[in-house]
C-alpha positions in Angstrom: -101.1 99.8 120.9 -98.2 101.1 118.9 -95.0 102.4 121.3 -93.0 104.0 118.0 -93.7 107.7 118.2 -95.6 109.2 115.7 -93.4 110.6 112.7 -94.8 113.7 111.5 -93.3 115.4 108.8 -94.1 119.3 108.3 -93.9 119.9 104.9 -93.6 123.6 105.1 -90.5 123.6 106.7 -88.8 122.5 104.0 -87.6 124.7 101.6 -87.9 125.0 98.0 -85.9 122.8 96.1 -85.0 123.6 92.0 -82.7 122.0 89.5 -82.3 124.8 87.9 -78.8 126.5 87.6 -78.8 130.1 87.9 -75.8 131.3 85.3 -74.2 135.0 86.0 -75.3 137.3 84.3 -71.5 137.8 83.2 -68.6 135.4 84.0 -66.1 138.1 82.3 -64.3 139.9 85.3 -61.6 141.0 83.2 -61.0 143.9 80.1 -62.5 144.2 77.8 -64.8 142.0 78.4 -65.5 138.2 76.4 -67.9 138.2 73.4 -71.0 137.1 74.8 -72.3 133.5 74.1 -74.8 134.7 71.7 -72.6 136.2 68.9 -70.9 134.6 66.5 -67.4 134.9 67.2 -68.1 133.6 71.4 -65.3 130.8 70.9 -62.8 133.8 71.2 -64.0 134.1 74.8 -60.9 133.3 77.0 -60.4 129.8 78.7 -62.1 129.2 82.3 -61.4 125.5 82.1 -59.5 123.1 79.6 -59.8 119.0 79.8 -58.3 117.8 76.5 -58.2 114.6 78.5 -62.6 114.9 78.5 -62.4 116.6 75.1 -64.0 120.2 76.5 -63.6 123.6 77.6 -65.2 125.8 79.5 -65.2 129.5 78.1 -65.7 133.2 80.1 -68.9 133.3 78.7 -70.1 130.0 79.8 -70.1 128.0 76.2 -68.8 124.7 76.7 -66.8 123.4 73.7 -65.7 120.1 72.4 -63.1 119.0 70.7 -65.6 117.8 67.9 -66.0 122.1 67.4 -69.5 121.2 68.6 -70.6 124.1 71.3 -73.3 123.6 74.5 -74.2 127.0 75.2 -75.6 128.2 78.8 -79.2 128.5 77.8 -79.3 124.5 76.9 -78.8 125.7 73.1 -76.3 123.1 71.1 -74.5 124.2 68.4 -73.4 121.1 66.0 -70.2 119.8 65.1 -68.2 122.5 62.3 -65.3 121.3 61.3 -63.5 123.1 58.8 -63.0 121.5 55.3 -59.8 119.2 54.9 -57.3 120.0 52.2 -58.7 117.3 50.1 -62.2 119.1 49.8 -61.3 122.4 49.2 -61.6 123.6 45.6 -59.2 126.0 44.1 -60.5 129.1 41.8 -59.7 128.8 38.3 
């Protein structure tokens, strides 16, 4: 016969387990409050977190931003690359 003691595991002990990551509703705890990361001007949101050294930042309203100007914003959403033009591509009126 076998002498190990039975191993039972009780699955329903165990709790629920997600990967999901629950974002604030708002980050902003100061006034007036950051642009939220929907709109279009959310990069004036105020600094949370700055690695130059990594190339991103964390914003208030939880938009991460690289040095590339490319944006991840808290719903998953990216945001490509918009660099402004160089001096050499900008045209001059006539």
């Amino acid at each position: 016969m076998n002498d190990m003691p039975s191993r039972r595991t009780d699955t329903t002990a165990i709790p629920h387990v997600t990967t999901e990551r629950k974002i604030p509703s708002t980050m902003c705890q100061h006034q007036p409050p950051c642009p939220p990361a929907e709109s279009a001007d959310r990069e004036s949101a105020r600094l949370v977190a700055h690695h130059p050294e990594q190339g991103w930042s964390l914003l208030c309203n939880g938009v991460l931003l690289f040095e590339d100007t490319g944006e991840l914003l808290p719903d998953g959403q990216i945001i490509a690359p918009h660099r402004p033009l160089g001096t050499g591509q900008v045209m001059t009126a006539a």
